[in-house]
N, C-alpha and C positions, 0 to 999 in steps of 0.2 A: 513580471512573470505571473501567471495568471492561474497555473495548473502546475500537477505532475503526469507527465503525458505516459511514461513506457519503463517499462525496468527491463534490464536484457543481462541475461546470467549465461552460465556455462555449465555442461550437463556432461559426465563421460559416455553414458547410453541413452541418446538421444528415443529412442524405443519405449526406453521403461518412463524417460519423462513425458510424451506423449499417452502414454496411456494413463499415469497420475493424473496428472493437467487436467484431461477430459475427465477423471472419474470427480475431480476437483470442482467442475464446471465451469472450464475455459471452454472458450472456441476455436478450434483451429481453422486459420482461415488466407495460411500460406505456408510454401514446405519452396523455399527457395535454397537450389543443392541442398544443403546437410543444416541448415537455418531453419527451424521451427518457428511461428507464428500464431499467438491469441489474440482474438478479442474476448470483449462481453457482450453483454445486450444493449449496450450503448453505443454511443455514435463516434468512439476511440477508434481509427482501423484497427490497429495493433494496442494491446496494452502489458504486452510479456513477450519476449522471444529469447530462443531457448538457442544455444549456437555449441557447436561439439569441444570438449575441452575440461581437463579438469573443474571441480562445479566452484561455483563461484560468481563474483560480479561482473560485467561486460560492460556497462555502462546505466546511467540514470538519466531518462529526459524529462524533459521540463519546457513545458509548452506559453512561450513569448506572447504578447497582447499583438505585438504590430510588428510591420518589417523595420522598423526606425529602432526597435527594440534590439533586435539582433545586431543592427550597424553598432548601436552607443555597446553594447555587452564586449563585442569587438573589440572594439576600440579600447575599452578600458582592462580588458585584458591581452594584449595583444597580439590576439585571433583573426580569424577571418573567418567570412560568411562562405558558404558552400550548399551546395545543392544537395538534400538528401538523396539515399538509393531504398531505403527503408519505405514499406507500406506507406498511399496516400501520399509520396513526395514531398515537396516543400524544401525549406531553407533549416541549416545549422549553423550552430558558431561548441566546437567542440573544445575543452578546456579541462583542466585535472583539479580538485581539491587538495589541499596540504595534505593529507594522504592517500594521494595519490592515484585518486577513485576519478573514471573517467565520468564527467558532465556535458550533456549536451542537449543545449537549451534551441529547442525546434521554434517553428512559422511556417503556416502554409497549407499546412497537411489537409487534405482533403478527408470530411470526416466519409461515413458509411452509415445504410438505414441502421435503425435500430431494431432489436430485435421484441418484440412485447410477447407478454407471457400473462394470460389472463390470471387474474388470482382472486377471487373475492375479498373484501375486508372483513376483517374481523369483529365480531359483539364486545365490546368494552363495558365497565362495570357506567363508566359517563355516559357512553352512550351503546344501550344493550341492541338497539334496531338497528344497525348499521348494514347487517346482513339480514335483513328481514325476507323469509321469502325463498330464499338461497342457501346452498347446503356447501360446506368449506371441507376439500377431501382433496388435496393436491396427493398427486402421484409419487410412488418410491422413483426414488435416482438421484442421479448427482445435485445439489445445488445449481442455483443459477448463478452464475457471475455478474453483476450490474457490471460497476465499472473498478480498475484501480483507486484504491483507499490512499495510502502512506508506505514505508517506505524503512527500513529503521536501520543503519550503518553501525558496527562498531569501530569505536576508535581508543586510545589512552587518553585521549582529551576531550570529554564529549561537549563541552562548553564551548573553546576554542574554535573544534567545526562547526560546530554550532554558531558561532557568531561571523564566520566565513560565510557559510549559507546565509545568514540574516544581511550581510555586506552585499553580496553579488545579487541575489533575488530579492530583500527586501521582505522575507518571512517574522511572523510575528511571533514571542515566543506565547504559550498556552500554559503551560506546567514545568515545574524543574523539579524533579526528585534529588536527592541529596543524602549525605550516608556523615553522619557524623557532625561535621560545620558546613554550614550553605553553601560556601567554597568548592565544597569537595562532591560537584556535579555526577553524579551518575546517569541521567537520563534528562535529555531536554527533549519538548514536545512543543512544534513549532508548524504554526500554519500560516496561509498566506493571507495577504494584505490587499481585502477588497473593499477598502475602505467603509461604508455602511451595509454593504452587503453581506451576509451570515455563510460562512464558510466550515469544512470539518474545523473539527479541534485539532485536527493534527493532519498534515501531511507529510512531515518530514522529522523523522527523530535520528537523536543519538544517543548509542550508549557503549557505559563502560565498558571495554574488551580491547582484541587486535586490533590497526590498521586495515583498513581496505576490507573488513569483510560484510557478509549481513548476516544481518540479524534475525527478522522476518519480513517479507513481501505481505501486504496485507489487502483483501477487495471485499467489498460491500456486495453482501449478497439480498436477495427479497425481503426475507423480512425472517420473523428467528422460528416460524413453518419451515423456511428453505433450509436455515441453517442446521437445524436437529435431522431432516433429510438429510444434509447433506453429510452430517455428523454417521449416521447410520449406515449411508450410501460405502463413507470410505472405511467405515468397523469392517462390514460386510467380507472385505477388499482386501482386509489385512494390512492396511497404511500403517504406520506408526503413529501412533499418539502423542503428542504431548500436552496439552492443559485446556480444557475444558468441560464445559460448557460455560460459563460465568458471564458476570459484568465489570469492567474495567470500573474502577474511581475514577483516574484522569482521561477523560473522552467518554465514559461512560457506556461504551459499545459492548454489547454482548457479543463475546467472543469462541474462539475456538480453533485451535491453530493443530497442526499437521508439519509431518517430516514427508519432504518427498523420498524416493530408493536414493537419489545420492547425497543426501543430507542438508537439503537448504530445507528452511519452514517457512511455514503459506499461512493466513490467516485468513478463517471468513468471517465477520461481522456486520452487526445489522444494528443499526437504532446508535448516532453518533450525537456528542452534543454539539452545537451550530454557533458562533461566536464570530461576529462582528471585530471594528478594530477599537472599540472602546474596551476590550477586554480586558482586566486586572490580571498578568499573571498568580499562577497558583504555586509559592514553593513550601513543597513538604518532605520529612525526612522519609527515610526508606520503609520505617517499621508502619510509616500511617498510609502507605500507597495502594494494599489491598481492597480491592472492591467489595460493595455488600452484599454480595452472592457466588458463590460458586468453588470449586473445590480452590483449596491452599496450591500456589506458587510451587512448580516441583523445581528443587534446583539444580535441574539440568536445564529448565527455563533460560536463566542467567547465560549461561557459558554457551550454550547451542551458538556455532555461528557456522555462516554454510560458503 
């Protein structure tokens, strides 16, 4: 498994989430019958679809190296491959997790251009001339969307699926938080295995809560110019809040998350840290997981699940 290809939830007003989405800075860039469709500015067709139905999860993909990939995945779970109907086509093998969350690990997919968005760099204190020359005034509106980040499921077991997902795809874990004795898991943070090649810190987490629900969707946006836009874009807007501006401890990403109108939360971040497969997992208790900036953890953080 090489990627996390697409998240697909369920929306009761498919209206209100189209226009969140956009103010969020997805792309809409398919409306098939009553099924919504984003991208980003990357080469993902789809990386969100929104489908009508109390809000919720619909499924997780997860984007295969090779078609030999999907036969053996098959095989060891005892699925079969099929033809997608989903943006960009291609091949699945569809399968459930111990609770009970649909998985479907794609092949094929025809990507799409990408979309560039000029931006100048920035003056740093290392290197102050980097913008020499050039005047840095990005415009109000919504954030950009690169592409899908991570991904974060609650469950009663967050270890448990946690090492499901490490079994099936071969993810590496990055960080375990922990509440009491190491044991007793409350977040694992788990990315994939590109052997020397330097990957996010995370693409796939779990945490303590219900079965089958989420937690937050989360996408890398430009850079933390885009995100404080975009931060202002959804004030503007009246979105609901929940926690930011800051910087994560484990992943290190400057964050900033949102409640859509029917209750699932979005993440946009910018500046993750990149780990290879010689990594040392990181396990820390709950009280040292705060980051070195940004406001305190509200605790409706914890319990939000959408």
């Amino acid at each position: 498994m090489i990627d996390l290809a697409y998240v697909r939830v369920h929306a009761p007003d498919l209206d209100q989430a189209r226009r969140f989405l956009a103010d969020f800075g997805l792309i809409e860039n398919s409306r098939d019958g009553e099924k919504l469709g984003f991208r980003g500015l990357g080469p993902a067709p789809e990386i969100l679809t929104v489908e009508p139905g109390g809000r919720g999860l619909v499924a997780i993909g997860f984007a295969a190296g090779a078609r030999d990939d999907l036969e053996l995945f098959a095989q060891a779970t005892n699925s079969r491959v099929t033809q997608r109907t989903g943006r960009g086509g291609g091949w699945q093998v569809v399968v459930h997790d111990p609770d009970g969350n649909q998985i479907e690990l794609i092949w094929g997919v025809t990507p799409v251009e990408p979309v560039t968005v000029d931006r100048p760099h920035t003056n740093e204190g290392s290197d102050r001339y980097r913008r020499r020359g050039s005047v840095r005034r990005p415009a109000s509106g919504p954030a950009h969307v690169l592409r899908l980040g991570h991904v974060v499921l609650t469950t009663p077991q967050p270890e448990p699926l946690a090492q499901w997902y490490r079994d099936m795809f071969g993810f590496l874990v990055s960080d375990v938080i922990y509440d009491g004795s190491e044991d007793n898991v409350l977040l694992s943070f788990n990315r994939l295995d590109r052997g020397d090649e330097y990957v996010d810190h995370h693409v796939f987490q779990t945490m303590i809560g219900p079965p089958g629900g989420i937690h937050h969707i989360s996408f890398e946006v430009l850079d933390i110019d885009d995100l404080y836009i975009g931060h202002q874009f959804l004030t503007e807007r009246g979105y609901r809040h929940m926690w930011g501006v800051g910087r994560h401890k484990q992943g290190s990403q400057i964050f900033d998350y949102w409640i859509d109108p029917s209750g699932v939360m979005y993440e946009h971040w910018t500046d993750t840290d990149l780990l290879n497969a010689d990594w040392t997992p990181g396990v820390e208790s709950a009280g040292a997981s705060q980051g070195p900036w940004g406001p305190p953890m509200p605790a409706e953080f914890i319990t939000q699940v959408g």
